[in-house]
C-alpha positions in Angstrom: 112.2 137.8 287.7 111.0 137.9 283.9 110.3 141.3 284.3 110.9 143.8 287.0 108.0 144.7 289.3 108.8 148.4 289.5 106.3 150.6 287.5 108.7 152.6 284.8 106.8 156.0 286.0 107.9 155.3 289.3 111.8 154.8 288.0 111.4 158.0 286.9 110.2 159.2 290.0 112.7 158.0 292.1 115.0 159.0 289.7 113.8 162.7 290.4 113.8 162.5 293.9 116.9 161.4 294.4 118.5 164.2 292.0 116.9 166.6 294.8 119.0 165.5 297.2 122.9 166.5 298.0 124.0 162.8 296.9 126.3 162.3 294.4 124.5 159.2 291.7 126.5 157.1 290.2 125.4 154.7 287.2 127.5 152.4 286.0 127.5 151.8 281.9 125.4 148.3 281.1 126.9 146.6 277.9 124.0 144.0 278.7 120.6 143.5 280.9 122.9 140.9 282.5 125.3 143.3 283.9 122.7 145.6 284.6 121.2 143.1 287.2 124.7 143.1 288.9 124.8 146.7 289.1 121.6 146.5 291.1 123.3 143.5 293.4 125.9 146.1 294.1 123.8 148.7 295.2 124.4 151.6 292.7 122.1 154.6 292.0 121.0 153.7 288.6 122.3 152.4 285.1 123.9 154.1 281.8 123.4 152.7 278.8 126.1 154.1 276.1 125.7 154.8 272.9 129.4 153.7 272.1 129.5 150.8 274.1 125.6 150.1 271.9 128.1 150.6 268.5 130.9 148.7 269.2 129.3 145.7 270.6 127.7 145.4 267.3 130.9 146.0 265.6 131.2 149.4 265.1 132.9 152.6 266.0 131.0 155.5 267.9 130.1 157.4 264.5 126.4 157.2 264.7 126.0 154.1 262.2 123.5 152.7 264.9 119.4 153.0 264.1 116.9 154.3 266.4 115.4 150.4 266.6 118.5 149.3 267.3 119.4 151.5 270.6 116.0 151.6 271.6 114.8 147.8 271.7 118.7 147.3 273.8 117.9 149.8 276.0 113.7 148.4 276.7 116.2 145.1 277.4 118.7 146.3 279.9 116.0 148.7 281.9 113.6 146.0 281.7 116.2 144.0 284.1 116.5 146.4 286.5 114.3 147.9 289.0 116.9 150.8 289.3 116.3 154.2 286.7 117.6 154.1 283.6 119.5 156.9 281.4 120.5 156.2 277.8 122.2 157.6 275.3 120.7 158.9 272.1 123.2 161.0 270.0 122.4 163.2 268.0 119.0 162.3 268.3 118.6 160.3 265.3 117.3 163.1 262.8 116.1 166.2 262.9 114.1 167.8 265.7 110.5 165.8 264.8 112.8 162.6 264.8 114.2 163.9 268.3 110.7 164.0 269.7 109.9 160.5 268.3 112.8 159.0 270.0 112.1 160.7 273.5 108.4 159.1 272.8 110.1 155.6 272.2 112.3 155.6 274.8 109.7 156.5 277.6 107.5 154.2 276.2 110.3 151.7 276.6 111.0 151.7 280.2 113.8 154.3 280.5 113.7 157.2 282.7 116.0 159.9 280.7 118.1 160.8 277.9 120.6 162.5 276.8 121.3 164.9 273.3 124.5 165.9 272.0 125.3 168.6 270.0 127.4 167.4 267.3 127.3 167.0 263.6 127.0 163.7 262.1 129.1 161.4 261.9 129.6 162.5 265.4 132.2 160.4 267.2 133.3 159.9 271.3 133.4 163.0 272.9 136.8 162.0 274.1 138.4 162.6 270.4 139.4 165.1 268.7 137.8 166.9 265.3 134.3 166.7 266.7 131.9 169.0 264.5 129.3 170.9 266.4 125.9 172.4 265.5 125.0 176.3 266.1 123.6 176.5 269.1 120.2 177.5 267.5 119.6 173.9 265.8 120.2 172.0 269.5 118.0 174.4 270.8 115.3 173.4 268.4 116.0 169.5 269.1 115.7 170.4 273.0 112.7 171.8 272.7 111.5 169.1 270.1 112.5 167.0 273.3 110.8 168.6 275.9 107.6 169.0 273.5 107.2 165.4 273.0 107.8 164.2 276.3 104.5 161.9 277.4 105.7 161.7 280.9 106.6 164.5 282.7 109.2 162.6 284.5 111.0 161.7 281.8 114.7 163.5 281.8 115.9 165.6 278.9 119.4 165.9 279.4 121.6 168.1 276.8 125.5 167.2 276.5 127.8 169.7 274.8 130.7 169.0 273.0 131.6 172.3 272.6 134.4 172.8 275.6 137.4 171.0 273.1 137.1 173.3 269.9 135.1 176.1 271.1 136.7 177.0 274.6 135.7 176.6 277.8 133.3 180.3 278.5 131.6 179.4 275.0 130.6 175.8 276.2 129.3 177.4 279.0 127.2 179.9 277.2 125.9 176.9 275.3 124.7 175.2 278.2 123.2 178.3 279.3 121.0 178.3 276.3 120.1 174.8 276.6 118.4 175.2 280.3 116.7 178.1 278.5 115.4 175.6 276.2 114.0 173.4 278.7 117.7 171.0 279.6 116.8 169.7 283.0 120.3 168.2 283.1 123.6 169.2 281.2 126.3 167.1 280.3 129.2 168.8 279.9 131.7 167.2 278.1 135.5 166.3 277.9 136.0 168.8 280.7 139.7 169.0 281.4 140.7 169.7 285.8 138.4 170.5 288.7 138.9 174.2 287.8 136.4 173.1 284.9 134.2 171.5 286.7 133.8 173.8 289.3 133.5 176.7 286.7 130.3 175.0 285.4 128.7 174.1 288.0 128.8 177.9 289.3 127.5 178.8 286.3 124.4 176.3 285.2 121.6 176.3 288.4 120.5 172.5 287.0 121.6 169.2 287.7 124.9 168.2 286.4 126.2 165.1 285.1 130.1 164.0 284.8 131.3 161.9 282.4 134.4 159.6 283.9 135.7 157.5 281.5 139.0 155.9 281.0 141.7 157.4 278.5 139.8 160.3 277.9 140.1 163.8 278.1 139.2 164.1 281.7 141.0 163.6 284.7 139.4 160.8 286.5 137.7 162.5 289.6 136.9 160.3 292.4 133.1 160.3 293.9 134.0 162.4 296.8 135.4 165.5 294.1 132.7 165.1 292.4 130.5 165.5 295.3 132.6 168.2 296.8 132.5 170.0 293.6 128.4 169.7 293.4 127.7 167.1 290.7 124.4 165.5 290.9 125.5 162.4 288.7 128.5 160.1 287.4 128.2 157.6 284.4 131.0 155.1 284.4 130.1 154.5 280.5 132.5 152.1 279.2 134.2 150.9 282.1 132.4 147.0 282.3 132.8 146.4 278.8 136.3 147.3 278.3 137.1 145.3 281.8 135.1 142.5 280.2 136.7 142.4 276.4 140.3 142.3 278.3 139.2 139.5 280.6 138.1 137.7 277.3 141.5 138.7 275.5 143.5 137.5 278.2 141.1 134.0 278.5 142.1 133.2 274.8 145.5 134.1 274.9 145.6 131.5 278.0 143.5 129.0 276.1 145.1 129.1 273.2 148.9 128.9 274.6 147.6 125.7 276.6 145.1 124.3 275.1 142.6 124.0 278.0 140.7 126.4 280.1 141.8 125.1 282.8 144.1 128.1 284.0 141.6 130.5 283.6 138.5 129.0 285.9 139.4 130.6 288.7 139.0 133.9 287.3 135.7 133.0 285.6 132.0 134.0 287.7 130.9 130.4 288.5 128.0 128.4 287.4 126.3 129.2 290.8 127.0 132.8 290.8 125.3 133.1 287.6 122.5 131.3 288.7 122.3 133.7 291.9 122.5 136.7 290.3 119.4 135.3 287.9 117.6 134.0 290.7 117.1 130.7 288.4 115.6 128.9 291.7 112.5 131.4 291.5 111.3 130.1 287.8 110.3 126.6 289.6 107.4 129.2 290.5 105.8 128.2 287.5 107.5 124.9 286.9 108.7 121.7 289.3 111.0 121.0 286.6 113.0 123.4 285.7 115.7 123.9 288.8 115.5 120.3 290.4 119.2 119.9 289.9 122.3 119.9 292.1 125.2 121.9 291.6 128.7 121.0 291.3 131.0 123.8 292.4 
């Protein structure tokens, strides 16, 4: 109800056991706690919180403008909604390797159960574009250890994400992520990975968990759960795919409104009022007071 009865720790626990196991998790990107709720209802693994879908619902592009307050206090909101684990996006980390450590402190004291570190130069942008800058291997691996060191959970997931595959090739990125497990990575991200062949070569090369990135209009072919499970992936984030499905709803809405004048064409594709009120479980706050869902209806 308000607040989740799950303990975070044991988020983070379940979120480690089920990494153990030869299932393929898949965590759908929340743009809000709301949707995170229906990700739950659905049955999914967990919930991915995205550092571009954090910028541009503020208004921005995926450049790093955003502040450690403001990802941090979004994400306590989404996890908060959720019993399911949490992962969430930090960049670059948001300064330099004390600032790293900070941030992996917030976040667990926040509710989430992992994060993940990229290895770019700011202003970083979507690993899906090209131009990306990167930094030597040696500063990440000082921000992964700043990570691990500040880490006041033990459950708490440090994942590192390289960017390195589009400008550096595909053996280097490897060779990267190789030096991040050294580090203390429990998890790498390997991103804007091109075929299977890529894939495949990465996960016979890193022994820890691996997470791929399928988003739309990217870089990567769009490998369905049973590849990616076939292939040994531990983990798939479907980042942007709810907002962007949502902004075109809304797009398409206005168009319809504006052309006639009324909403009325458009209800039937909206959630209805008793959906909503499902998926919040308004009935259970008359718990606490008589008068607060001692209405009817009207479908």
């Amino acid at each position: 109800m308000l607040f989740q009865t799950t303990d975070p720790k044991e988020k983070r626990k379940l979120f480690r056991s089920q990494l153990k196991s030869s299932k393929l998790l898949r965590f759908p990107g929340a743009y809000s706690p709301l949707v995170a709720m229906a990700i739950e209802r659905k049955k999914y693994d967990g919930v991915y919180i995205s550092g571009a879908v954090l910028s541009n619902d503020l208004g921005y592009p995926d450049i790093g403008l955003t502040t450690l307050s403001e990802v941090s206090q979004r994400g306590r909101q989404i996890a908060r909604a959720t019993s399911l684990p949490s992962i969430i996006d930090i960049d670059t980390g948001f300064g330099e390797p004390m600032s790293v450590a900070r941030t992996v402190q917030e976040m667990t004291e926040l509710g989430l159960s992992g994060c993940h570190l990229e290895d770019q130069i700011n202003p970083k942008r979507c690993g899906h574009l090209d131009g990306k800058g990167l930094v030597e291997s040696h500063e990440m691996i000082k921000k992964i250890k700043a990570a691990e060191k500040g880490k006041t959970d033990s459950h708490f997931l440090i994942i590192a994400r390289t960017d390195s595959r589009a400008s550096e090739g595909l053996d280097k990125a490897i060779a990267r992520a190789q030096a991040y497990v050294d580090a203390g990575a429990e998890m790498i991200f390997p991103e804007a990975l091109q075929d299977e062949k890529e894939f495949e070569a990465f996960r016979k090369a890193i022994s820890v968990p691996l997470l791929a990135n399928m988003t739309e209009f990217g870089k990567s072919k769009l490998l369905n759960a049973t590849q990616l499970q076939n292939l040994g992936y531990n983990l798939v984030i479907y980042p942007v795919t709810t907002m962007r499905i949502a902004m075109k709803a809304v797009e398409n809405a206005l168009d319809q409104i504006l052309k006639d004048g009324t909403q009325e064409h458009v209800v039937p594709r909206m959630q209805t009022r008793q959906e909503l009120y499902d998926l919040l479980q308004y009935e259970r706050y008359n718990e606490f007071d008589q008068n607060v869902f001692n209405f009817k209806i009207n479908s």
